[in-house]
LUMPA-528573 format. One record per atom (N, C-alpha, C, CB): residue in three letters; atom name; z, y negated, x negated. Coordinates in steps of 0.2 Angstrom, whole numbers, padded with zeros to 4 digits. Glycine has a CB too. Layout:
BEGIN
+------+------+-------+-------+-------+
| code | site |     Z |     Y |     X |
+------+------+-------+-------+-------+
|  ala |   CA |     Z |     Y |     X |
...
+------+------+-------+-------+-------+
***
This chain:
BEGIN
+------+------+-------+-------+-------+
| code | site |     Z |     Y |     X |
+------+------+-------+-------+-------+
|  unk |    N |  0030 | -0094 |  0126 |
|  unk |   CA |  0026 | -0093 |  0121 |
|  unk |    C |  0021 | -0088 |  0123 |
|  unk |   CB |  0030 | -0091 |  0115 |
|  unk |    N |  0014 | -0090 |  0121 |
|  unk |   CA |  0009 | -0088 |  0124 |
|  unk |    C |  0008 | -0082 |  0119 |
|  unk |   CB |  0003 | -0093 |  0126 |
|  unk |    N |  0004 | -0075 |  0120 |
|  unk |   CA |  0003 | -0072 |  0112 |
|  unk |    C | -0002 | -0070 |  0115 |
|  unk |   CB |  0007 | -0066 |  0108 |
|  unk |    N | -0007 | -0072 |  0110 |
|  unk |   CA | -0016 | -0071 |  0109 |
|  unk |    C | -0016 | -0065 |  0103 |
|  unk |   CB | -0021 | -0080 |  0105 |
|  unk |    N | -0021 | -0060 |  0108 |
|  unk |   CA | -0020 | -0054 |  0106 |
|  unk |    C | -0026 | -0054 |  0101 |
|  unk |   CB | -0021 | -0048 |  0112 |
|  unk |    N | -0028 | -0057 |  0099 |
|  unk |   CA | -0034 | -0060 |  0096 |
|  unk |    C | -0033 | -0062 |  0088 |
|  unk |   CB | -0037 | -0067 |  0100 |
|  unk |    N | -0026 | -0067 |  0089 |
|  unk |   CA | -0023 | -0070 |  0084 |
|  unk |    C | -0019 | -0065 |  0081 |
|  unk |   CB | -0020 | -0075 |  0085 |
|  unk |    N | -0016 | -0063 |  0085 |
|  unk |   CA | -0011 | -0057 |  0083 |
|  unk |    C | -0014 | -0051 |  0078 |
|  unk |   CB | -0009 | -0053 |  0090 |
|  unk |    N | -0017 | -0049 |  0082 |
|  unk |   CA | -0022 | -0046 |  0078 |
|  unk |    C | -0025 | -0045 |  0072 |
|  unk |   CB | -0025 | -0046 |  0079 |
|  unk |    N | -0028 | -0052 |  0069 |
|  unk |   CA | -0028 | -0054 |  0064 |
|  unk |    C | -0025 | -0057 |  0058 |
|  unk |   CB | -0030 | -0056 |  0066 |
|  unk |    N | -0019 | -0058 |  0061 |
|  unk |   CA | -0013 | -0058 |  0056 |
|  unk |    C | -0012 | -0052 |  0053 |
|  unk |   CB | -0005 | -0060 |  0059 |
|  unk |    N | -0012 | -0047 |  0057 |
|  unk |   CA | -0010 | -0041 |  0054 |
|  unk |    C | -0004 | -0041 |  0055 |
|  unk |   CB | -0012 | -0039 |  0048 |
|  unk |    N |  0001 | -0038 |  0049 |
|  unk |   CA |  0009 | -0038 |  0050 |
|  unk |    C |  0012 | -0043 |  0045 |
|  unk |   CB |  0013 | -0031 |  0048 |
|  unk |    N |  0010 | -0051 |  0047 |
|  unk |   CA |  0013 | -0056 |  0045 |
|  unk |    C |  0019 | -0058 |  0046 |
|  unk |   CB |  0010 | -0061 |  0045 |
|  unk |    N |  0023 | -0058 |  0046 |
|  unk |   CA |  0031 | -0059 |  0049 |
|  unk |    C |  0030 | -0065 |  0055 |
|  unk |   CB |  0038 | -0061 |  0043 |
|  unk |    N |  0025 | -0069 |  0053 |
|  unk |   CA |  0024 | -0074 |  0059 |
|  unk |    C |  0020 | -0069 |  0066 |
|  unk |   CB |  0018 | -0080 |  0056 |
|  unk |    N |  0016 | -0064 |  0064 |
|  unk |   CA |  0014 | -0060 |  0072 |
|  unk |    C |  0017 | -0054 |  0073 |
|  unk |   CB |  0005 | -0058 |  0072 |
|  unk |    N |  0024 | -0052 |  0067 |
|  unk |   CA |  0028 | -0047 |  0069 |
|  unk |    C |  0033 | -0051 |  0075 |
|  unk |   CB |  0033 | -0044 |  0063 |
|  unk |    N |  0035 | -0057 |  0071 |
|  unk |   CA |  0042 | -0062 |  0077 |
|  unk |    C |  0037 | -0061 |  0082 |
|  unk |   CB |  0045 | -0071 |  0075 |
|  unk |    N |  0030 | -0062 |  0082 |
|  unk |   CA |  0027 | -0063 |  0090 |
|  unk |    C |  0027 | -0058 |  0092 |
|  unk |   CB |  0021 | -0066 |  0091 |
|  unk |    N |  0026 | -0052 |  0091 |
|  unk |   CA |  0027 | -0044 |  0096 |
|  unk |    C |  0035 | -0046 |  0095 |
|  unk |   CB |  0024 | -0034 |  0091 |
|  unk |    N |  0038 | -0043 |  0092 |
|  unk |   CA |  0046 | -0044 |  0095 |
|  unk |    C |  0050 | -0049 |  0101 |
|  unk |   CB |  0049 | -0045 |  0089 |
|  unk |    N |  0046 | -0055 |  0100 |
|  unk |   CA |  0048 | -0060 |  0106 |
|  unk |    C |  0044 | -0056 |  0113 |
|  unk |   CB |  0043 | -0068 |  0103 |
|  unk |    N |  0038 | -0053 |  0111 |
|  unk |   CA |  0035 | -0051 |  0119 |
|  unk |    C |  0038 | -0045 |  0122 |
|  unk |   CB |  0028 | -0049 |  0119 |
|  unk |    N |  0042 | -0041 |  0117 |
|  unk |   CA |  0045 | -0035 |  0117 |
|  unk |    C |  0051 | -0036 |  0122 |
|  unk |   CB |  0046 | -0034 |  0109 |
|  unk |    N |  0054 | -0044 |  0119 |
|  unk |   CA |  0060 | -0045 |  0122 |
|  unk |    C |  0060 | -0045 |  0129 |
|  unk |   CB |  0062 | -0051 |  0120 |
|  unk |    N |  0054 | -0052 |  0131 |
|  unk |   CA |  0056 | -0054 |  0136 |
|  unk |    C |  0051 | -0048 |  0142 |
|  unk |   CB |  0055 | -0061 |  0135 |
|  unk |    N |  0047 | -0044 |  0139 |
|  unk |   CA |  0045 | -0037 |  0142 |
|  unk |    C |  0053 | -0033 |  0144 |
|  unk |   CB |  0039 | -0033 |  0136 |
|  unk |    N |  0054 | -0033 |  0140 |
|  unk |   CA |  0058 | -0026 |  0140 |
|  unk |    C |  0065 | -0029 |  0146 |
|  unk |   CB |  0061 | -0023 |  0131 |
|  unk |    N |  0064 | -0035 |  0147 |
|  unk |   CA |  0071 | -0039 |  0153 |
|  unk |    C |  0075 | -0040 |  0147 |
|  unk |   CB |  0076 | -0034 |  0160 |
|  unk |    N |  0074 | -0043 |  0142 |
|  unk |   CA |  0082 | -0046 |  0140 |
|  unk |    C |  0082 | -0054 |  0143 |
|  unk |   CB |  0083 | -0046 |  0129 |
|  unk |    N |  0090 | -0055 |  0143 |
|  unk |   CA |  0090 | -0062 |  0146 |
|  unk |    C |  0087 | -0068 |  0143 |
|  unk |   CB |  0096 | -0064 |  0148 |
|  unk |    N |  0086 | -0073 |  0145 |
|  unk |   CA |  0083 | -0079 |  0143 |
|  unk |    C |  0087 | -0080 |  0137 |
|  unk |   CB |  0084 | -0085 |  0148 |
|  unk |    N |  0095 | -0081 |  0136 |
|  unk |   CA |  0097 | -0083 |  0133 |
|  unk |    C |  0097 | -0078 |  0126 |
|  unk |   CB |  0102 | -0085 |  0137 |
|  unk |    N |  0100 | -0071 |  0127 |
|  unk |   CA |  0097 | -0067 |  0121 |
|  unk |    C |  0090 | -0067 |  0120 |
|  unk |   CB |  0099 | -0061 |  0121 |
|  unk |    N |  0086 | -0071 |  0121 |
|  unk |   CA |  0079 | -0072 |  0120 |
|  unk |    C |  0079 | -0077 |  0116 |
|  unk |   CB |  0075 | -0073 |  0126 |
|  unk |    N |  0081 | -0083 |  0115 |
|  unk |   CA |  0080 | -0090 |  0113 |
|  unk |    C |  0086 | -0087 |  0107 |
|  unk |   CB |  0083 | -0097 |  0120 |
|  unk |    N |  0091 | -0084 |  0108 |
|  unk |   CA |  0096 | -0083 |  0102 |
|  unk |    C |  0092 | -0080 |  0096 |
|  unk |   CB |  0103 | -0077 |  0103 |
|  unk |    N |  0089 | -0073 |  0097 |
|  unk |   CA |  0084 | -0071 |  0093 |
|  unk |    C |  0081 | -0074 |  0089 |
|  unk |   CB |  0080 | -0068 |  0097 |
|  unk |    N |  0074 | -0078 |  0094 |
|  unk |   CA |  0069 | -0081 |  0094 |
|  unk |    C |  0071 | -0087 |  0087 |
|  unk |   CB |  0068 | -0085 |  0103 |
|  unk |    N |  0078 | -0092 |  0090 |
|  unk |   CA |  0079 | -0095 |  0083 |
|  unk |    C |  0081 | -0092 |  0075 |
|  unk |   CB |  0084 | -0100 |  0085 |
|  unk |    N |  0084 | -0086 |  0078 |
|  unk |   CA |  0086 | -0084 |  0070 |
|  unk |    C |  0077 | -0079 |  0067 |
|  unk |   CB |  0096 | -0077 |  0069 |
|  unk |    N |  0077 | -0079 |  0070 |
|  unk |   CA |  0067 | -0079 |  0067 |
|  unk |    C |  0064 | -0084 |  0065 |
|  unk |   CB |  0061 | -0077 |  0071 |
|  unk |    N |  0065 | -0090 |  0067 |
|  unk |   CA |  0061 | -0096 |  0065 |
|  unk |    C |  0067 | -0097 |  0057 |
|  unk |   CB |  0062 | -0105 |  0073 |
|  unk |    N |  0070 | -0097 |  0058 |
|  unk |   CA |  0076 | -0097 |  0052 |
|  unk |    C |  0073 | -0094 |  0047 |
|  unk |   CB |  0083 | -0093 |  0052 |
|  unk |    N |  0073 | -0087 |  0048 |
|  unk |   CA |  0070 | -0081 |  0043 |
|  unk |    C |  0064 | -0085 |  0043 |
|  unk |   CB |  0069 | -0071 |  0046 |
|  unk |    N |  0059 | -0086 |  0046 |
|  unk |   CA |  0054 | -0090 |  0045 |
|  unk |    C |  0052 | -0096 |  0039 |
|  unk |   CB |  0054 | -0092 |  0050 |
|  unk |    N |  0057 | -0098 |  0041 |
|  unk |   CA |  0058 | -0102 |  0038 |
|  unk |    C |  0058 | -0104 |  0032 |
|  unk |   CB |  0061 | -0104 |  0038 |
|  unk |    N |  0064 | -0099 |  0028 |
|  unk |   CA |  0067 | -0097 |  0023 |
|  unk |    C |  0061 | -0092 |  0019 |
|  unk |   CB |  0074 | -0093 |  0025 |
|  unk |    N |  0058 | -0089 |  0021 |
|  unk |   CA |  0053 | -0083 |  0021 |
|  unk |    C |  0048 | -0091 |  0015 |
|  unk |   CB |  0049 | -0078 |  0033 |
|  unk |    N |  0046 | -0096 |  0019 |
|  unk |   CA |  0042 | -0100 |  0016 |
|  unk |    C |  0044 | -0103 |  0012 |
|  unk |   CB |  0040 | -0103 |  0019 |
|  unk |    N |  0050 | -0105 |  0012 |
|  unk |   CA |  0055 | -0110 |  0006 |
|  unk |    C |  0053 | -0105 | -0001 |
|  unk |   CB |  0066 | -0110 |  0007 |
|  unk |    N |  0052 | -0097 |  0001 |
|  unk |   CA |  0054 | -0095 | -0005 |
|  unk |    C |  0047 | -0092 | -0005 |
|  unk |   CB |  0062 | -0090 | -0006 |
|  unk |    N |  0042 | -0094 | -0003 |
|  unk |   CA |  0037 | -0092 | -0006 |
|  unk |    C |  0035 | -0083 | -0004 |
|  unk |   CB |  0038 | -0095 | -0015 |
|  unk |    N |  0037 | -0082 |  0000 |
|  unk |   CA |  0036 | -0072 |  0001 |
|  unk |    C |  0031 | -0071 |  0003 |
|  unk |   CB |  0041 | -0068 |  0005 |
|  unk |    N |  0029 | -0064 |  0001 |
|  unk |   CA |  0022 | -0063 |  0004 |
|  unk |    C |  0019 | -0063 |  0012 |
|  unk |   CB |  0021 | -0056 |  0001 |
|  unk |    N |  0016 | -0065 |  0012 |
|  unk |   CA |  0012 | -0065 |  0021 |
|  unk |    C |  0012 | -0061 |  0023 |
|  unk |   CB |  0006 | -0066 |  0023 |
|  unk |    N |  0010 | -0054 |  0020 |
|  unk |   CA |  0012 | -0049 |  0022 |
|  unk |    C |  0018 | -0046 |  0021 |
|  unk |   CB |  0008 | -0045 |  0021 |
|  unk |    N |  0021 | -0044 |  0028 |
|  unk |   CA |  0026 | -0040 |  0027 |
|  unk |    C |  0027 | -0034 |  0023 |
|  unk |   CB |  0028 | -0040 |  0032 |
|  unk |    N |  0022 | -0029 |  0023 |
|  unk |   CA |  0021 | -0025 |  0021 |
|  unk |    C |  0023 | -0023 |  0014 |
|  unk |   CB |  0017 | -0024 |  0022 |
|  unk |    N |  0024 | -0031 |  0011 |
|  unk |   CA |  0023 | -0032 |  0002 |
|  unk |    C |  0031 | -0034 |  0002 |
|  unk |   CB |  0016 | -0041 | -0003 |
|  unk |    N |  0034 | -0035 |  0007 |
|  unk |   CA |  0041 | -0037 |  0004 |
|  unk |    C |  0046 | -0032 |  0002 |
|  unk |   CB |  0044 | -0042 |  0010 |
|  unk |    N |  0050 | -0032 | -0002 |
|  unk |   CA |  0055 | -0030 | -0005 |
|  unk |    C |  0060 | -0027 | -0001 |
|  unk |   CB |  0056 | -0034 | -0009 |
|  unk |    N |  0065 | -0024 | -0009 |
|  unk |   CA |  0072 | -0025 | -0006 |
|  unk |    C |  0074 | -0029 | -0008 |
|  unk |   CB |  0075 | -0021 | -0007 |
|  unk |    N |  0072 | -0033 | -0014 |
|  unk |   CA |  0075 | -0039 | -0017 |
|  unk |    C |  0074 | -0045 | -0012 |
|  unk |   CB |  0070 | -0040 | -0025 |
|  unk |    N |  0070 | -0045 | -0010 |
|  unk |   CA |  0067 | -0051 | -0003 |
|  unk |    C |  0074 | -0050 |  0001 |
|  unk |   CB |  0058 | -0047 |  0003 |
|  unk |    N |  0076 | -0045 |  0002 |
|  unk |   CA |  0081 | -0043 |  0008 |
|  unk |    C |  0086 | -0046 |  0004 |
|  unk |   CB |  0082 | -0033 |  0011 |
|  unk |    N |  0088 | -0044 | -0001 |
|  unk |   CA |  0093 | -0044 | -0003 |
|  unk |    C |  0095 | -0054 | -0005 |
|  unk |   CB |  0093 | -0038 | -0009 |
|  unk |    N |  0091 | -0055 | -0008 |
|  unk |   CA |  0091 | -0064 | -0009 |
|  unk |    C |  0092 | -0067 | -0001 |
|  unk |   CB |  0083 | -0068 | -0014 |
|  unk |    N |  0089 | -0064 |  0002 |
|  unk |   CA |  0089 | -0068 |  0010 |
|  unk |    C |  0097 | -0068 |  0011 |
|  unk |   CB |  0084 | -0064 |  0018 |
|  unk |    N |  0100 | -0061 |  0010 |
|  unk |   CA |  0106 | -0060 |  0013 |
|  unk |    C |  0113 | -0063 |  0007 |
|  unk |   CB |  0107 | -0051 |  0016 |
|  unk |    N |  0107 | -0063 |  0001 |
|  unk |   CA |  0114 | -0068 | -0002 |
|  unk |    C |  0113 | -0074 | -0002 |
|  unk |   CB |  0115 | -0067 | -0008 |
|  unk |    N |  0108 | -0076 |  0000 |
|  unk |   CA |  0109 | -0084 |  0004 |
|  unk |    C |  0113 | -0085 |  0010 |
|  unk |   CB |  0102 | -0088 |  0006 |
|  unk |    N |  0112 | -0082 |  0016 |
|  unk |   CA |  0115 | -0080 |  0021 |
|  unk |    C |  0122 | -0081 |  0019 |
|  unk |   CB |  0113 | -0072 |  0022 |
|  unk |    N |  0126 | -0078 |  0013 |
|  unk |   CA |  0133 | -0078 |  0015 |
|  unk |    C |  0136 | -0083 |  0009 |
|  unk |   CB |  0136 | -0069 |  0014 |
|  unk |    N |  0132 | -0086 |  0007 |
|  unk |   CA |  0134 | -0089 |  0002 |
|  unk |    C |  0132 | -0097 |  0003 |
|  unk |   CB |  0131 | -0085 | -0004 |
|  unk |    N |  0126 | -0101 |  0008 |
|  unk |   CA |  0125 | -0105 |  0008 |
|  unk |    C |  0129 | -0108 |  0014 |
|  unk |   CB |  0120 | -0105 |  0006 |
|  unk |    N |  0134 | -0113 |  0011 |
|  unk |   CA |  0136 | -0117 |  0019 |
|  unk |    C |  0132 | -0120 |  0025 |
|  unk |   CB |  0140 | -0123 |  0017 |
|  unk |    N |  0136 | -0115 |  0029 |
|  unk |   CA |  0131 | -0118 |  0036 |
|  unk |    C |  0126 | -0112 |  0038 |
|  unk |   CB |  0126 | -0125 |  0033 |
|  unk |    N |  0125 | -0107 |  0034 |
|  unk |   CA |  0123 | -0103 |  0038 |
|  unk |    C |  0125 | -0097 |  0040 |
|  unk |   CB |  0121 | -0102 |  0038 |
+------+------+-------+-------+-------+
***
């Protein structure tokens, strides 16, 4: 994954160009491939889920309630 410091930048702190510094973070800092890719997908998840439920673009605006419905989907929905 390539990160354009350009785009980044311009997201600001969208959880879409936070997961991207944390991915560069990763694979800067030597974690292994594989705890790279573990990560990587449970952020496309949160991602995911982040859009299903409509949450703000900026991270900045998100809650505790945000936290808290994610993780009570988390333990309550089969399969994840």
């Amino acid at each position: 994954m390539s990160i354009d410091q350009n785009e980044v930048a311009s997201t600001g702190t969208s959880l879409e160009a936070l997961t991207k510094f944390f991915h560069l973070a990763w694979r800067t800092d030597g974690k292994s491939p594989v705890t790279v890719k573990y990560y990587r997908g449970n952020f496309a998840r949160l991602l995911w889920y982040a859009r299903e439920q409509d949450w703000p673009p900026d991270a900045n605006n998100l809650t505790e309630w945000h936290v808290r419905a994610l993780l009570d989907y988390v333990a309550t929905t089969a399969g994840r």
